[in-house]
C-alpha positions as CSV (number, residue, x, y, z in Angstrom):
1,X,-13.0,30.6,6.1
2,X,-16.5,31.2,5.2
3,X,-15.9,29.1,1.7
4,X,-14.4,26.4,2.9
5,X,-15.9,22.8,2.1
6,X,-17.4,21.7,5.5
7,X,-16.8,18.1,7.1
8,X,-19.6,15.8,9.1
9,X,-17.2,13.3,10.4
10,X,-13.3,13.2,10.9
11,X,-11.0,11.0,8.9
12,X,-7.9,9.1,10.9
13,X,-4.7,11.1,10.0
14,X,-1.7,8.9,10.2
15,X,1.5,11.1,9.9
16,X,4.9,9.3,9.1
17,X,8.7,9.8,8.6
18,X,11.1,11.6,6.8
19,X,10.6,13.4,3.7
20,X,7.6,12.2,3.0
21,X,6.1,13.5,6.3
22,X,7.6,17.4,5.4
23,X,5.7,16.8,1.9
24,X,2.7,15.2,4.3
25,X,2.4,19.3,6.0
26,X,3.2,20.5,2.4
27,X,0.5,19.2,0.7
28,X,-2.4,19.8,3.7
29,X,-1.1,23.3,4.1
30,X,-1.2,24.3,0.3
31,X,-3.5,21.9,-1.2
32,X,-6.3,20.8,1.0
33,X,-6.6,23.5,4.1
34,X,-7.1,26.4,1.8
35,X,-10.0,24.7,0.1
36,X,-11.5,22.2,3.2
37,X,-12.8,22.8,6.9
38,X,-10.3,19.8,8.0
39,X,-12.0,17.1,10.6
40,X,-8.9,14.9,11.3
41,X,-8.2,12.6,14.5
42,X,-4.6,12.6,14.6
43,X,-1.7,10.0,14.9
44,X,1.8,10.6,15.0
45,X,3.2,7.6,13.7
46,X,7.0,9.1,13.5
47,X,9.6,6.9,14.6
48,X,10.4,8.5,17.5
49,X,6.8,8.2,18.9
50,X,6.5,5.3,17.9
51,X,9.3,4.4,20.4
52,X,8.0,6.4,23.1
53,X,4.7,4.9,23.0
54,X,5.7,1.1,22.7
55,X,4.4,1.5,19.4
56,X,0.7,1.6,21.1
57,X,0.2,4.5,18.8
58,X,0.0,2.2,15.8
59,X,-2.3,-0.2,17.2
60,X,-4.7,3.0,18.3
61,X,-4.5,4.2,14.6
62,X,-5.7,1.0,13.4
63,X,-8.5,1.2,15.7
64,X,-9.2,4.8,15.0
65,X,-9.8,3.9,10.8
66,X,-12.0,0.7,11.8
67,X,-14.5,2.8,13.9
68,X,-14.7,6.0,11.7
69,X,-14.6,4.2,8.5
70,X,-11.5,6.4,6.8
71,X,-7.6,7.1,7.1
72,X,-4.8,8.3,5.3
73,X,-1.3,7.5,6.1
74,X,2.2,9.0,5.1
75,X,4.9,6.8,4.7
76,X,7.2,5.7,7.7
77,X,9.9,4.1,8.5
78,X,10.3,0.2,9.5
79,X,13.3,-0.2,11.9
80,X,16.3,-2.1,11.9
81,X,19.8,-2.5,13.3
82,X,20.8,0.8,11.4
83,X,17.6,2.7,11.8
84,X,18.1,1.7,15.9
85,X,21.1,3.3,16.3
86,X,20.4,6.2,14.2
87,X,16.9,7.2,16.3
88,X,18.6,5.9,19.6
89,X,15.9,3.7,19.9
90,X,14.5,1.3,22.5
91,X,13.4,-1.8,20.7
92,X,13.0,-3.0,16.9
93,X,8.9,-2.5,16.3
94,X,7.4,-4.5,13.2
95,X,6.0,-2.4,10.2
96,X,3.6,-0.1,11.1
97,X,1.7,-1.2,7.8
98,X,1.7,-5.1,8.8
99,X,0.6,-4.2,12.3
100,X,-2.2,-1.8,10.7
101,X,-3.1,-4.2,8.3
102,X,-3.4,-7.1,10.8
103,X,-5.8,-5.7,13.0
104,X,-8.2,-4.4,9.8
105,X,-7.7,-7.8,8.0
106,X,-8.1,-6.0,5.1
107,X,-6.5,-6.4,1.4
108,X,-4.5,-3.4,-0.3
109,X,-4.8,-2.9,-3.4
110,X,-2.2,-0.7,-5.8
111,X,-3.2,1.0,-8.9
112,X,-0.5,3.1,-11.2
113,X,-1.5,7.0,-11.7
114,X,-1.2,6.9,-15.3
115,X,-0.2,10.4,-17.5
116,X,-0.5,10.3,-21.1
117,X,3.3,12.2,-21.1
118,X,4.6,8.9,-19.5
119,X,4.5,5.7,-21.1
120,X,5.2,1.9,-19.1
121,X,8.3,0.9,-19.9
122,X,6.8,-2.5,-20.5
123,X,5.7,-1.4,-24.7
124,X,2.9,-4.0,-24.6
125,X,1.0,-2.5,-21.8
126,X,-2.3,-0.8,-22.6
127,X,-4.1,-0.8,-19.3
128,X,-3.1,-0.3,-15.9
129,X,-2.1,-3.6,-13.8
130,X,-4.1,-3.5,-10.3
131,X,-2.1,-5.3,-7.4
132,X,-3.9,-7.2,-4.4
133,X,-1.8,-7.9,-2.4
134,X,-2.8,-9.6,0.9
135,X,-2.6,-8.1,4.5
136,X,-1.6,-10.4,6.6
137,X,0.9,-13.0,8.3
138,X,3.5,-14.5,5.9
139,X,6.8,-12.7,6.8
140,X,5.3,-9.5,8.0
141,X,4.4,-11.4,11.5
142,X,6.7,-14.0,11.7
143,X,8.7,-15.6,14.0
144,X,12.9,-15.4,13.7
145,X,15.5,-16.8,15.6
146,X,19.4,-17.1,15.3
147,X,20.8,-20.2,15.9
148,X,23.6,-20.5,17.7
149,X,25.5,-23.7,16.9
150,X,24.6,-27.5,15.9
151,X,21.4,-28.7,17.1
152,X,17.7,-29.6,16.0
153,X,15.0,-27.3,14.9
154,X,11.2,-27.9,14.5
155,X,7.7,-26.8,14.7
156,X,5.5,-28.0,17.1
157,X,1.6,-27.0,17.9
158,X,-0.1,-27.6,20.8
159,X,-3.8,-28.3,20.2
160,X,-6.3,-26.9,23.3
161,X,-6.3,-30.4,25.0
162,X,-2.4,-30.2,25.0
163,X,-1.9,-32.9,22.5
164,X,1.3,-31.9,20.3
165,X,2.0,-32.3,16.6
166,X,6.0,-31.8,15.9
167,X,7.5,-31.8,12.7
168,X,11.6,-31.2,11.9
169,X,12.7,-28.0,10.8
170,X,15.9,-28.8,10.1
171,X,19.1,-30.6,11.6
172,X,21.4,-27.5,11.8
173,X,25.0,-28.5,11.5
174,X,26.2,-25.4,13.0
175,X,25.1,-21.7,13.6
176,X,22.6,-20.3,10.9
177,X,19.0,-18.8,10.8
178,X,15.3,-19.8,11.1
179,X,11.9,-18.1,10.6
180,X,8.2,-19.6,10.8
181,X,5.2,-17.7,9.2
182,X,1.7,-18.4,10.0
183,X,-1.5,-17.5,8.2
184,X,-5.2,-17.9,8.7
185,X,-8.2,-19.5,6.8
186,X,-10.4,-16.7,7.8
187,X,-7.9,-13.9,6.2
188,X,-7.5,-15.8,3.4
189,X,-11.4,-16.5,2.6
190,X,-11.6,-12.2,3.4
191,X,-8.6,-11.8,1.0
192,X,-10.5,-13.8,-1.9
193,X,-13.5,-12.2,-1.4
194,X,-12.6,-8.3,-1.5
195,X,-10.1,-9.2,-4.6
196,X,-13.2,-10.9,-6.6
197,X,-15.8,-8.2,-5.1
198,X,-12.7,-5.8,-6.3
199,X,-12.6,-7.6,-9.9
200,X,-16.7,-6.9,-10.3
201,X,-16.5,-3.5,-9.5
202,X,-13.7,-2.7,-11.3
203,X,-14.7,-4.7,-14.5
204,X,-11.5,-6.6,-14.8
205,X,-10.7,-10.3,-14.8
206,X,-8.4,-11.7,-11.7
207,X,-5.1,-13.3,-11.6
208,X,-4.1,-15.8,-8.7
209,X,-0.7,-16.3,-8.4
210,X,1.8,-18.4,-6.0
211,X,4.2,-21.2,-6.1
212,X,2.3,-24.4,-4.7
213,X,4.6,-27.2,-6.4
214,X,6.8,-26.1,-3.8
215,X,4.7,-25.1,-0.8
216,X,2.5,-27.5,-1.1
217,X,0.9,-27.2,2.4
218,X,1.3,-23.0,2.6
219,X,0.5,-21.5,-0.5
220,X,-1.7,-24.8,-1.6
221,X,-4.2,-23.6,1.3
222,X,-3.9,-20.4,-0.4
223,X,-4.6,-21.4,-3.9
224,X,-7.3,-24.4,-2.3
225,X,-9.5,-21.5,-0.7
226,X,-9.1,-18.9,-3.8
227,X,-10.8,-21.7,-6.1
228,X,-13.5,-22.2,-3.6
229,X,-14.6,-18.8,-3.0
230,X,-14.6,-18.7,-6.9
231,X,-16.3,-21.8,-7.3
232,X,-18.9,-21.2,-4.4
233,X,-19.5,-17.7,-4.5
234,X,-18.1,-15.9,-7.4
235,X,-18.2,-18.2,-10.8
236,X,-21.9,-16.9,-12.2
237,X,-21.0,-13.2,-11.4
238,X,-17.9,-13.4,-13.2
239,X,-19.7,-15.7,-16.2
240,X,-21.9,-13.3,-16.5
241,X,-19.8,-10.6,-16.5
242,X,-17.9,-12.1,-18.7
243,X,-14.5,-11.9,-16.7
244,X,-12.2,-14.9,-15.6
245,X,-10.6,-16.2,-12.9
246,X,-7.1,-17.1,-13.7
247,X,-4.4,-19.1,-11.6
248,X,-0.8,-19.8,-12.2
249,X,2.5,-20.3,-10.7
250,X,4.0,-17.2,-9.4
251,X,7.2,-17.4,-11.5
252,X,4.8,-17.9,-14.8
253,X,2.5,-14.8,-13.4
254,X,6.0,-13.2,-13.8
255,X,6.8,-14.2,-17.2
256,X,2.8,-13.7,-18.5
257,X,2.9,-9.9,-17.4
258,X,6.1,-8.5,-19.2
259,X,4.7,-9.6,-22.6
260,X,0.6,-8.9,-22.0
261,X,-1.8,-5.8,-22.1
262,X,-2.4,-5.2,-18.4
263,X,-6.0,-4.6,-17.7
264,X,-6.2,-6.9,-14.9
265,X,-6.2,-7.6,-10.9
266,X,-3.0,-9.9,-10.0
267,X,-3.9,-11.1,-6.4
268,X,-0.7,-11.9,-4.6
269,X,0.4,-13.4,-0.7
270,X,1.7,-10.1,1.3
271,X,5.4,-10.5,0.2
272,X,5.0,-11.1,-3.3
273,X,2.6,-7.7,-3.3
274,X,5.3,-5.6,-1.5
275,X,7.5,-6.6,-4.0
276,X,5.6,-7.1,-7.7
277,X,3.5,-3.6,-6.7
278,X,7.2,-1.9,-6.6
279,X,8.0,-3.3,-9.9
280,X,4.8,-2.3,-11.6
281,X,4.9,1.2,-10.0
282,X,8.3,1.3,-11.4
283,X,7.3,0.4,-14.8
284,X,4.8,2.4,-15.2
285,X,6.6,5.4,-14.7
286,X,7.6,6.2,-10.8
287,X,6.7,5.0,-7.7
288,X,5.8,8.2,-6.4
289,X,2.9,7.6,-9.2
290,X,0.4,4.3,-7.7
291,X,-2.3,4.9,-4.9
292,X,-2.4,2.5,-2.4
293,X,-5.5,1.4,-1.1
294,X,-6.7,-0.8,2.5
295,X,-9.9,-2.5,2.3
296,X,-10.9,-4.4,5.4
297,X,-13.9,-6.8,5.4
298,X,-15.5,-4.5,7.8
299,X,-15.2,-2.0,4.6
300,X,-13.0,0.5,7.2
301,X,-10.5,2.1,3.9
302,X,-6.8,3.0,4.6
303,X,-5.6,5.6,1.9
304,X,-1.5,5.5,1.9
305,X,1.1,6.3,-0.5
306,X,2.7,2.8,-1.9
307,X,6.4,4.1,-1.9
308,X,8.2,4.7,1.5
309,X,10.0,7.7,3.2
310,X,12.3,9.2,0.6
311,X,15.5,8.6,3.3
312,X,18.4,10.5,0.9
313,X,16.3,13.3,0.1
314,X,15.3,14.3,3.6
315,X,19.0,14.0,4.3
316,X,19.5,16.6,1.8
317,X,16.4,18.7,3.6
318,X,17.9,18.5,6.7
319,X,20.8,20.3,4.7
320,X,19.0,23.3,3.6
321,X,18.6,21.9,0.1
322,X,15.0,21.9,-2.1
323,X,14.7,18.4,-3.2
324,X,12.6,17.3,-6.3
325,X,10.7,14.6,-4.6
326,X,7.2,13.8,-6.0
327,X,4.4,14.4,-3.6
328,X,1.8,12.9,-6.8
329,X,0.4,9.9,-4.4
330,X,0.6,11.8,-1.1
331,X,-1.7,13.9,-2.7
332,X,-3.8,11.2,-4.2
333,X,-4.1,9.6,-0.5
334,X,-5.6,12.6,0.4
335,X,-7.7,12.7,-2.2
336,X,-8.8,9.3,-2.0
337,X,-9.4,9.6,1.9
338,X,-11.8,12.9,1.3
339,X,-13.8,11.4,-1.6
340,X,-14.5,8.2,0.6
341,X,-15.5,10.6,3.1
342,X,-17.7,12.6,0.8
343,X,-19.4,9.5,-0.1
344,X,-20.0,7.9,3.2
345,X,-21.6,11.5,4.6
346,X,-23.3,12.3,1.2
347,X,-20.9,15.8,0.9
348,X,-21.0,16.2,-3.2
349,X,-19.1,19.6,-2.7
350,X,-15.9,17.7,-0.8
351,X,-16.2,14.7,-3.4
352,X,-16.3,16.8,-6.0
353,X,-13.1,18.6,-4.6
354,X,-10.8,15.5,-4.6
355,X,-11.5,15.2,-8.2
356,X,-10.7,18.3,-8.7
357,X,-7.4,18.3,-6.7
358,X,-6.8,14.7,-8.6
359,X,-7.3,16.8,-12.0
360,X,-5.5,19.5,-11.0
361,X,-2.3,17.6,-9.9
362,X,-2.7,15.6,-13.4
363,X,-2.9,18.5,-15.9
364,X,-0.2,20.0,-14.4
365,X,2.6,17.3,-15.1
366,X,0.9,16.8,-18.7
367,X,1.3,20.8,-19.0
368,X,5.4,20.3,-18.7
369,X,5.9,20.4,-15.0
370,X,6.7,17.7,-13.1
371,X,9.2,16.8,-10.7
372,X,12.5,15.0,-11.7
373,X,11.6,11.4,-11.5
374,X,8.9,12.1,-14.4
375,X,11.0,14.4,-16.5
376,X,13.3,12.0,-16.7
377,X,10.6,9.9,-18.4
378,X,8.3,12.8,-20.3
379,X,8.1,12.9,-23.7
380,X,7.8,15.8,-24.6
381,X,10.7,16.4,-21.9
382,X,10.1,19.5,-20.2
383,X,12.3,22.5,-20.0
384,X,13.3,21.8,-16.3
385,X,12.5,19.6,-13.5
386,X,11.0,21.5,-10.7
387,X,11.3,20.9,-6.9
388,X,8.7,19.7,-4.3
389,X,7.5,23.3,-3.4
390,X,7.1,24.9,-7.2
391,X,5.6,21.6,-8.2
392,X,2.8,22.2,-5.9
393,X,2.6,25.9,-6.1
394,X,1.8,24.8,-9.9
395,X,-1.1,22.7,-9.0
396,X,-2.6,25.6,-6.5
397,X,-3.0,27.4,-9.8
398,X,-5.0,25.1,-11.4
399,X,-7.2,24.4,-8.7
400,X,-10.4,25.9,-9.4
């Protein structure tokens, strides 16, 4: 179409699983290829291909956003026991968002997509809570191993000249489990940095939170490095600014969130992000409802929805059944990919666009129509929830 928005450069398109990957061609077919000349490098990231390629295709992916600067990702699934029998698969890969975020060494950062028909469920929050959650190591790339009956487990590291340090594990008395995790100073000094550099440009103070009275060793490197890019590199911006660097014990982060205001960045080790971004999504409203956000040092951006692939409801799909499954931060990855885009080429017409399409998408739940996650939640509640399809077909109309 003559009227379409043109595109300099292509952004990475990372397509995923389930239902979340028939919303995926939903949303680009109704939303964004009507309006936008499309430049995408594509990579099927589906389980299956996943399989077929030795998951290669992930690592290419990875590689594909660090050299052109800007993906978006759909959701996918990370295999297990049951999800190996199910695809009839050949091995048991590692998240594709651990292996993406390992070789960008970037930080993601998850933000609630706030409606003013939706309040948190958490009455004392008046500004959105930002999540930083760090992108790599921990439990995302770590070693397991079952053990089989009584004997001695430890860790042992082998320096270059082939000295060793060993150190007990444990003296198992009979058959259980073990795991080591690993981290590095160099992702943790990139971690600090984007959540502060995150903190200034956002105008919001920064919460450090883990539990180093009892890792003293793992998460005391964690808080030891935080304080010193503060200290070093941060502490007169942030003065001056007049915002604060906060640290605490993870279980009193915990405690200090339920009864404050919000309005802050809570930096948190990998797991803890996976798991406190879900509760504050959840809060807020929906998970469907918080943008998710890769930064990598390199400043490469990953745009991905924070929830996963919607498994019951594309069971129901695969039945001939409309589901009512909320598309809201599929479509905000989009938009978020396209107005990094835009800024990066200088294209005020396609950044100008992705607000739009954010607007659009925004007015149309506060209008009454919403899918059934948030009408559930509305107040006013609406008259009806609507499915997937008529809950887009309602933002195409308020696209300008």
């Amino acid at each position: 179409m003559s009227d379409q928005i043109r595109m300099q450069n292509p952004i990475v398109e990372i397509d995923g699983d389930e239902m979340t990957r028939v919303l995926w061609a939903l949303v680009k077919e109704k939303l964004i290829l009507p309006s936008v000349d499309l430049k995408t490098e594509y990579y099927d990231l589906g389980l299956l291909n996943r399989d077929a390629t030795g998951d290669e295709v992930t690592a290419e992916s990875a590689r594909a956003i660090a050299r052109l600067g800007v993906g978006v990702k759909c959701a996918t699934i990370t295999s297990n026991a049951a999800r190996k029998t199910e695809y009839n698969l050949t091995a048991l890969y590692p998240s594709p968002n651990g292996t993406i975020r390992a070789i960008l060494d970037g930080t993601v950062f998850r933000k609630p997509i706030g409606v003013s028909c939706i309040k948190p469920s958490v009455v004392t929050w008046k500004a959105p809570i930002v999540i930083g959650r760090h992108a790599y190591g921990d439990v995302y790339k770590s070693a397991e191993m079952a053990i089989p009956g009584p004997g001695t487990v430890a860790l042992v590291y082998t320096d270059k000249q082939g000295r060793e340090t060993r150190m007990t594990v444990a003296d198992m008395p009979g058959p259980g489990v073990v795991q080591g995790m690993h981290n590095l100073d160099a992702s943790i000094r990139s971690f600090a940095r984007s959540c502060f550099l995150y903190g200034l440009d956002e105008n919001v103070p920064v919460w450090f939170a883990t539990k180093d009275t009892i890792s003293k060793t793992y998460d005391g490197r964690f808080k030891e490095i935080f304080n010193h890019i503060y200290e070093t590199e941060f502490k007169e911006h942030y003065q001056a600014a007049g915002l604060t660097f906060f640290y605490t014990l993870i279980d009193d982060a915990v405690a200090r969130v339920v009864k404050g205001e919000g309005g802050f960045l809570w930096a948190c080790k990998n797991y803890d992000g996976d798991v406190m971004s879900d509760m504050i999504a959840s809060a807020s409203g929906s998970l469907a409802m918080m943008t998710s956000v890769l930064v990598s040092p390199s400043g490469a951006v990953e745009f991905e929805a924070a929830h996963g692939t919607v498994q019951q409801h594309y069971y129901r799909w695969q039945q001939g059944k409309k589901t009512s499954t909320n598309p809201v931060a599929l479509i905000f990855a989009w938009s978020g990919a396209l107005a990094k885009r835009a800024e990066l080429d200088n294209l005020p017409k396609l950044a100008s666009f992705a607000k739009r399409l954010e607007q659009a998408t925004l007015q149309t739940i506060e209008s009454g129509n919403m899918t059934a996650d948030l009408a559930r939640l509305a107040n006013p509640a609406p008259a009806r929830a609507l499915d997937s399809w008529e809950f887009v077909e309602a933002i195409v109309t308020r696209l300008p």
